[in-house]
C-alpha distance (Angstrom), angle and dihedral (degrees) to the residues before:
residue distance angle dihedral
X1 . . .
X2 3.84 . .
X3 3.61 122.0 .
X4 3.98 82.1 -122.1
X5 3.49 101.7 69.7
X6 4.48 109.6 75.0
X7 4.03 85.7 175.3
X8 3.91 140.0 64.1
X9 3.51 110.9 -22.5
X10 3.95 105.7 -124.4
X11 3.83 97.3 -139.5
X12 3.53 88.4 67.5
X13 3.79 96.6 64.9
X14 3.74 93.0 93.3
X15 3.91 99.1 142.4
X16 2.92 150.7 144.3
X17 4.10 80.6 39.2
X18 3.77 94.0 -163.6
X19 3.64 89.7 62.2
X20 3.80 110.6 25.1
X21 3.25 135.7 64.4
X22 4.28 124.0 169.2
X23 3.62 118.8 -139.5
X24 3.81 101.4 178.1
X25 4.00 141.0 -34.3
X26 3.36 110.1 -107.6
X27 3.68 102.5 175.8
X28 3.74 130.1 27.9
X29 4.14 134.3 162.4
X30 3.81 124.9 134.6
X31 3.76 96.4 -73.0
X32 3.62 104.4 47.8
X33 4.07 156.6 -37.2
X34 3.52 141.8 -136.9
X35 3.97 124.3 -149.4
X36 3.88 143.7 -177.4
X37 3.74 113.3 -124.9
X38 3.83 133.0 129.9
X39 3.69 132.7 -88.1
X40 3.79 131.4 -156.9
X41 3.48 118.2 -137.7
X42 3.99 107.4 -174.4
X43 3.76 96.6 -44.1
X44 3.85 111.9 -26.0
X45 3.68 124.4 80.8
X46 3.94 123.8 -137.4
X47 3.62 137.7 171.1
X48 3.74 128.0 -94.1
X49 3.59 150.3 -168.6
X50 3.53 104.2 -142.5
X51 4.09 129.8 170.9
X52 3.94 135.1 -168.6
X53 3.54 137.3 177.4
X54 4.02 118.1 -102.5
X55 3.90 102.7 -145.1
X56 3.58 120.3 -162.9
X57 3.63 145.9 -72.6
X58 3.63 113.4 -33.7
X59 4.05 87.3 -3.0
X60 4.10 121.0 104.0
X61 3.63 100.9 -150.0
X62 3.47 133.5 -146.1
X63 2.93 146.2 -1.9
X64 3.89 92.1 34.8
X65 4.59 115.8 171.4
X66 3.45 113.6 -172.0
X67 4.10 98.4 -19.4
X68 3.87 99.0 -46.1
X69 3.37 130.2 101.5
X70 4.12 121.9 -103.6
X71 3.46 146.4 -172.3
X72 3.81 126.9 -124.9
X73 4.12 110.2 -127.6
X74 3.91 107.6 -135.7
X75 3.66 117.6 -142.6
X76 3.66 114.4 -93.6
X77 3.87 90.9 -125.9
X78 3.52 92.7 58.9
X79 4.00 84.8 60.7
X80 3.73 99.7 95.7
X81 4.06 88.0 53.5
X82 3.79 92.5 61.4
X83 3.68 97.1 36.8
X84 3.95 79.3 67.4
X85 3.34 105.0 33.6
X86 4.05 120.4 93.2
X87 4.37 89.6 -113.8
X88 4.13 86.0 81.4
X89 3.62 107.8 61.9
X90 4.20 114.7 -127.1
X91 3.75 84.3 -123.3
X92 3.42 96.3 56.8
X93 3.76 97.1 35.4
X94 4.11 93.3 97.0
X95 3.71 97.4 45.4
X96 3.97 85.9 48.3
X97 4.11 89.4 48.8
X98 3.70 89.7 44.7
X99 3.96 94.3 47.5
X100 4.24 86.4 45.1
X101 3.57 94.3 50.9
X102 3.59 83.4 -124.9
């Protein structure tokens, strides 16, 4: 985790475990991230861009279900607005596009 972050460490939000799965951070600051993982809807798995609020010291943000930490899934149409937005780093941008299918 970056020294920038004093609350919930994102790469702990690994619930609900049936249906999420994190790939990589991709954005991180004091406020909030975003990630790439895979979600299961029903019985197929797909990638996601998901995001979720940090929360401060000793907190673990939001969203929270049932005392764990989770992630938010994004809609896929608002894909193309992150993939050219500063919160996905240019270096990552490929592997992102290539994970997406995009």
């Amino acid at each position: 985790m970056s020294g920038a972050n004093e609350g919930f460490n994102p790469r702990d939000a690994l619930s609900p475990r049936a249906s999420w799965q994190l790939i990589d951070v991709l954005h991180e600051d004091e406020q909030w991230s975003m990630a790439i993982g895979r979600w299961r809807d029903e019985s197929k798995w797909r990638p996601v861009l998901a995001q979720r609020w940090n929360g401060g010291k000793g907190e673990k943000g939001n969203p929270v279900s049932h005392g764990f930490a989770t992630w938010f899934v994004l809609p896929d149409d608002t894909y193309s607005l992150y993939l050219r937005s500063p919160f996905i780093p240019e270096t990552k941008r490929p592997f992102v596009k290539d994970i997406l299918g995009i």
